[in-house]
N, C-alpha and C positions, 0 to 999 in steps of 0.2 A: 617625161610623162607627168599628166598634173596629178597631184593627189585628190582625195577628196577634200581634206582642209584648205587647198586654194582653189576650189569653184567658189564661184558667188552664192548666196544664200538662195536666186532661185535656181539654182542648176541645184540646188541641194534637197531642196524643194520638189524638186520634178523627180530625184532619186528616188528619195523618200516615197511618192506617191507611187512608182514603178515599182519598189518594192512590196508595200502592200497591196495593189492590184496584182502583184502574182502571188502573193501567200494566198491572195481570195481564190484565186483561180486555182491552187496547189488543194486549200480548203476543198475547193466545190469537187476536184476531180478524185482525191485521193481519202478525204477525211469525213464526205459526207455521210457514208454509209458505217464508220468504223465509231462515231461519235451518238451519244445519247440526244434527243432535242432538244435540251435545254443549254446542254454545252453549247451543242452548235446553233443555237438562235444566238446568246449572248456571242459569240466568235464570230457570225456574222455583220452583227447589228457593228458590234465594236471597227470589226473592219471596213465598215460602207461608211462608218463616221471620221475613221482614220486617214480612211481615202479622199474624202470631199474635205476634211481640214488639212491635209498635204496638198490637193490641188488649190483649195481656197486661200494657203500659205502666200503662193505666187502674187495673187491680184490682193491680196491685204496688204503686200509691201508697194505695190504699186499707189494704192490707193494714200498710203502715209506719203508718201515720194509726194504724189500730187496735191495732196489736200494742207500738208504739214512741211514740207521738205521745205517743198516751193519758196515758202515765204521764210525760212530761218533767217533769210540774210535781208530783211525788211526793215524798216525803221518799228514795226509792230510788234517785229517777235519778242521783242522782251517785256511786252506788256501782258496786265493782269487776264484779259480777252482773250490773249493768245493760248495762255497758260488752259486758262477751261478748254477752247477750243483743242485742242492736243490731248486733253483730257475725253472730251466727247469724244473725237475721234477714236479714240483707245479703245473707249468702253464701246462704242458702235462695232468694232471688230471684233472684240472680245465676246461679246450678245451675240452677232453673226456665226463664228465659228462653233459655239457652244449651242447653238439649235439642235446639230446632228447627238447631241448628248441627252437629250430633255427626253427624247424616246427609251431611253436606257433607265431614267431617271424619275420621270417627271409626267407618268401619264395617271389616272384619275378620273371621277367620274365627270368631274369640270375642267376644262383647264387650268393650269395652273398661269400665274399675270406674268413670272418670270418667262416662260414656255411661249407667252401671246410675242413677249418684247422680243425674243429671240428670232424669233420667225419671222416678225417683220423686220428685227435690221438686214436679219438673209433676203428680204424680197428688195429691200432697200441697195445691199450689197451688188446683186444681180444687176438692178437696176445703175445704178452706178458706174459699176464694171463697164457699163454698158454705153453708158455717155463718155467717159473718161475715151476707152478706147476711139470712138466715132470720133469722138473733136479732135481726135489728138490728131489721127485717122487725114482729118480735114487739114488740118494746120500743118504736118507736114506736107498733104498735096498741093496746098496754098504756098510753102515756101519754095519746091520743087517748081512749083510754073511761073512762082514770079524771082526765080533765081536769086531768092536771097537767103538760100539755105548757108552760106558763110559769114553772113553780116550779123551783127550783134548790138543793139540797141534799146532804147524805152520804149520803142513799138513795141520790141518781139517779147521783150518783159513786159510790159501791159498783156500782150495777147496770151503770154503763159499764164497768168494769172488768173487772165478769163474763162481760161478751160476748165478749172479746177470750180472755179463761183458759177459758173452754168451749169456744170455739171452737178453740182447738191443743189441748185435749187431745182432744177428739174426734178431730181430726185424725189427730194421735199415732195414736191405737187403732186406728181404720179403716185409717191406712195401714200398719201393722205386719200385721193381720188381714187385707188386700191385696195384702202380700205374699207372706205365708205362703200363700195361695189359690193364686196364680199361680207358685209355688218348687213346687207339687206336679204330677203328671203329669197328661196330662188325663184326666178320665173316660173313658170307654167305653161309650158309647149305644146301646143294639139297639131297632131298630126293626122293625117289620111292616110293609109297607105294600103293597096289592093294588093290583097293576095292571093295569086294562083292554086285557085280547086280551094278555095275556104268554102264550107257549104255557106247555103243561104240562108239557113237557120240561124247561124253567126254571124250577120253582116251585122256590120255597127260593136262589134263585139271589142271591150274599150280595155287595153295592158297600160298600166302603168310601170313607165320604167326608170328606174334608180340605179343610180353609179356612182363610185368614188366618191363616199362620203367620208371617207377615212376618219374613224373615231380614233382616238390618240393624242397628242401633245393641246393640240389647237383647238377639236371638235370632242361636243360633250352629252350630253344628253340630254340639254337646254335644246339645243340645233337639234337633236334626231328626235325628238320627241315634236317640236316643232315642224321636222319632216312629214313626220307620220300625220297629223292634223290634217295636213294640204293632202297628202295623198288618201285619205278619210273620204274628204271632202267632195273628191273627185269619184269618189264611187266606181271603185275599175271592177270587172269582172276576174281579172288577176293582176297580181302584181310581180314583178323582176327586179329582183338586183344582181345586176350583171360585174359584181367582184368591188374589190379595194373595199369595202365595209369597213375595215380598220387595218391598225396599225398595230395593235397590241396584242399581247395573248389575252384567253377569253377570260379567264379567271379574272385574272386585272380589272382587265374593263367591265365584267357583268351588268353593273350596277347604271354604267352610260347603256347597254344596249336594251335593256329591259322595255321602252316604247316601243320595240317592233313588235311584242307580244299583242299591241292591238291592231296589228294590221289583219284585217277581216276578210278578206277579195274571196267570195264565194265561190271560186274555180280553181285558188291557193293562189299560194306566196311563196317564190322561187329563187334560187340561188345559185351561181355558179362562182368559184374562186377566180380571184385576179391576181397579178403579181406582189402585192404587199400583204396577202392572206400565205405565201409561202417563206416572206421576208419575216412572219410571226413564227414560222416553225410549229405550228398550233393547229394544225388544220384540223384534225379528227376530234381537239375541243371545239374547237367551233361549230363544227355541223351538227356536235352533240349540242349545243347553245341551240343555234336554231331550231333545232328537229322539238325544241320543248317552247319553242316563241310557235310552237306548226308555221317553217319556214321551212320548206324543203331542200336541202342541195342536191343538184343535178349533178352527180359524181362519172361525168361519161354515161349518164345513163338520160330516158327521155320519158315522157308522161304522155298519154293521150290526153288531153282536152276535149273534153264530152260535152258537146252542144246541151244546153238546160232547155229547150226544146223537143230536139228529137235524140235518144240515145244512138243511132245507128249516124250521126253525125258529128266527127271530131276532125281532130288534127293534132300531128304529132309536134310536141314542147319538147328541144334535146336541149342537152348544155354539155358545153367540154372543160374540162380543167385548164386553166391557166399555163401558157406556154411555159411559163419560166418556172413551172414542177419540172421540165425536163434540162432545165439549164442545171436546175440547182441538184438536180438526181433527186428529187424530193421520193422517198419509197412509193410504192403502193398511186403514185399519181404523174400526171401528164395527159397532154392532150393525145386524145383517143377517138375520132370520129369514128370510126368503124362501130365502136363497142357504143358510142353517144347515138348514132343512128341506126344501129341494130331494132329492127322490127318496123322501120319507119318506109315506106317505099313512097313512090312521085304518085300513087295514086289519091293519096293525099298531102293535104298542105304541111310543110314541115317549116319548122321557126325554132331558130336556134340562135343559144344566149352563148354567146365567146367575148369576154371581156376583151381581147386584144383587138384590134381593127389587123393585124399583120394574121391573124388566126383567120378571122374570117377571110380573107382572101386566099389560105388555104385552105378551106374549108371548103369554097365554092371551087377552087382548081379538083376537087376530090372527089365533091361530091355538086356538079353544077343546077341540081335539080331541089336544090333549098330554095328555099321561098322567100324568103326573111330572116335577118343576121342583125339581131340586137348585141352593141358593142357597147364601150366607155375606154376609159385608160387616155384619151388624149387630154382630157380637160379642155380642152380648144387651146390648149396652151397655158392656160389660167392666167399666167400674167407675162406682159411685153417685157424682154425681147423673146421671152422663149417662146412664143405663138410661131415665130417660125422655121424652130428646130422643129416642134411635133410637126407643121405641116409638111416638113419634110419626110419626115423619119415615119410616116404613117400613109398606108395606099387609102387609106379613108380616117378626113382629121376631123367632121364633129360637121351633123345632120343628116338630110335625107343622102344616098345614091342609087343610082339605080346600072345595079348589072347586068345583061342582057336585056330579055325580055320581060321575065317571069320573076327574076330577083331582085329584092331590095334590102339594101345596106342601111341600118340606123346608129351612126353615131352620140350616147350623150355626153357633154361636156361638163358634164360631173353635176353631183347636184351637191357637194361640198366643195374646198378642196382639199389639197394636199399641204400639211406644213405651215404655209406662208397664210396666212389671213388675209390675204389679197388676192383679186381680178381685177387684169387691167387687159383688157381685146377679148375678153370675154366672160360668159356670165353665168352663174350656176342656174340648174334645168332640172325640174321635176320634167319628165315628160310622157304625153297623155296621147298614146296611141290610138286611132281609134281605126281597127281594121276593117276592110270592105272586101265583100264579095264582090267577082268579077260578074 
């Protein structure tokens, strides 16, 4: 039987990562309720950090192999080039791996420059990962059909070589063009969308909505204060953020959230948690943060929206808590439509904020008589390749859909993002609802 000392360093790597994916899981099922929230935010955080440097373990050795290994036996490698080279490499891993720390460590009212470098060699790393595997990918289906998978010559060594230099410059590009995407403001989406039994008093009646600006390592309150400008601007009747707001607890960050205090939307400013508002372990600071910005959270519960017209014309505003209150057994919360739509009937128009797009799709199996399901959580993917993991992993990835007849699904594709300072297949979204009577 093999010991653990004779597996390869990635079978070792995969242990590792199998082992702290089940202390998270021992965590979430046995320790969550028995732990104070500050223990258990830091025991989290530490372990989602442990887990993603145990798996990112595997493709950092890959990446030395290809970018470093490749060439030892080259007439270059003993050159002064080489030597930096091996060096960048190092410190490029070393940046990558240490991202998932910078939230532990390293959040603020600004970002910090080491916290920027970090997150982009992770978007760079992905990226990478990314090439690396595809060409290799190619080059062995290329040797496989031209059956020269046992011959060995200066082709096949020219063409190893190639894999490795295509793949950083690619990199290079996209993540330079990844950058620049996300250094720019977001768009400004108007939509139309007709909703079933809106009175007529409210036709034209204009929500502004907000997602996934996650304040934290990377976003500061240069960007959210810059947020709030454009959304000013637009002049909405109300406004939404439909979850991920941040990454940190509230205390910490106060000082970045202080610009939503001027968000003004004379009909209010609305809130539902996402899944990285229960990855803060913070929740009941926060909605106390809000509740003094007069931001309201939809805690399962719903608001009529009173026509500025006629009083005897509204429509019911719910929001449900973030699915993954109930993964992580967060006390006191979980998604609850029953209790979120309580007092709401199909005799009027009902619109409801669920940061998940997987929530709204059980929200309309429950309750198929919603009208409109304001989401976020996909990002559109924020940046290639992972644009289409999320289109996978989501029954709605990012804009209009339309369910039946009567309902409408709005995904937005963040109007930050997450982490990585880069979009690449997609682009950050204020977006500018404008509702219509049927």
């Amino acid at each position: 039987m093999i010991s653990f000392k004779q597996l390869p360093i990635e079978a070792k790597a995969a242990v590792a990562a199998g082992v702290v994916f089940f202390s998270m899981m021992l965590s979430r099922s046995y320790l969550a309720e028995k732990l104070d929230f500050r223990t258990r935010r830091w025991l989290l955080r530490l372990q989602m950090a442990l887990f993603a440097n145990t798996l990112m373990l595997m493709g950092s050795l890959h990446v030395w192999r290809s970018t470093v290994t490749t060439f030892t036996r080259s007439s270059a490698a003993s050159s002064f080039c080489f030597m930096l080279w091996k060096i960048a490499v190092f410190m490029f891993l070393v940046l990558a791996h240490s991202s998932f720390f910078t939230l532990l460590f390293l959040v603020a009212e600004e970002p910090y420059f080491f916290s920027l470098a970090a997150y982009t060699c992770l978007g760079a790393y992905i990226i990478l990962i990314f090439f690396l595997f595809t060409l290799g990918s190619v080059e062995q289906a290329y040797k496989f059909l031209a059956g020269r998978g046992t011959k060995a010559g200066t082709g096949n060594k020219n063409r190893t070589a190639l894999k490795p230099v295509l793949s950083v410059l690619l990199t290079v590009v996209l993540t330079v063009v990844g950058l620049l995407n996300a250094s720019q403001p977001p768009t400004v989406n108007s939509v139309e969308i007709p909703v079933h039994k809106l009175p007529s008093t409210m036709n034209n009646l204009k929500v502004v909505l907000l997602s996934d600006i996650h304040l934290g390592p990377t976003v500061g309150k240069t960007k959210l204060a810059m947020i709030v400008r454009m959304v000013k601007a637009l002049k909405p009747d109300i406004t939404v953020i439909v979850g991920d707001l941040s990454d940190a607890e509230a205390k910490i960050i106060r000082p970045a959230v202080e610009p939503l205090g001027e968000l003004d939307s004379p009909l209010g400013t609305y809130f539902v948690t996402g899944n990285h508002e229960y990855y803060t372990s913070d929740v009941s600071n926060w909605f106390e943060l809000l509740k003094s910005f007069n931001i309201q959270p939809l805690h399962n519960e719903n608001v009529k929206i009173v026509s500025p017209k006629s009083a005897s014309d509204w429509f019911c505003l719910a929001g449900v808590d973030d699915i993954e209150a109930d993964v992580l057994r967060y006390s006191g919360h979980g998604m609850d439509l029953k209790k979120a739509l309580r007092g709401c009937s199909s005799e009027h128009a009902i619109v409801l904020l669920a940061h998940q797009p997987i929530a709204a799709k059980w929200a309309l199996q429950e309750r198929p008589d919603i009208n409109l399901i304001l989401s976020g959580h996909t990002h559109g993917g924020q940046i290639f390749p992972l644009n289409a993991g999320a289109y996978l992993l989501n029954p709605f990835f990012v804009g209009l859909y339309q369910v039946g007849q009567n309902t409408f699904v709005y995904v937005s594709p963040g109007t930050m993002y997450y982490g990585i300072p880069m979009r690449l297949g997609s682009r950050a979204e204020i977006t500018e609802i404008i509702l219509r009577s049927p």
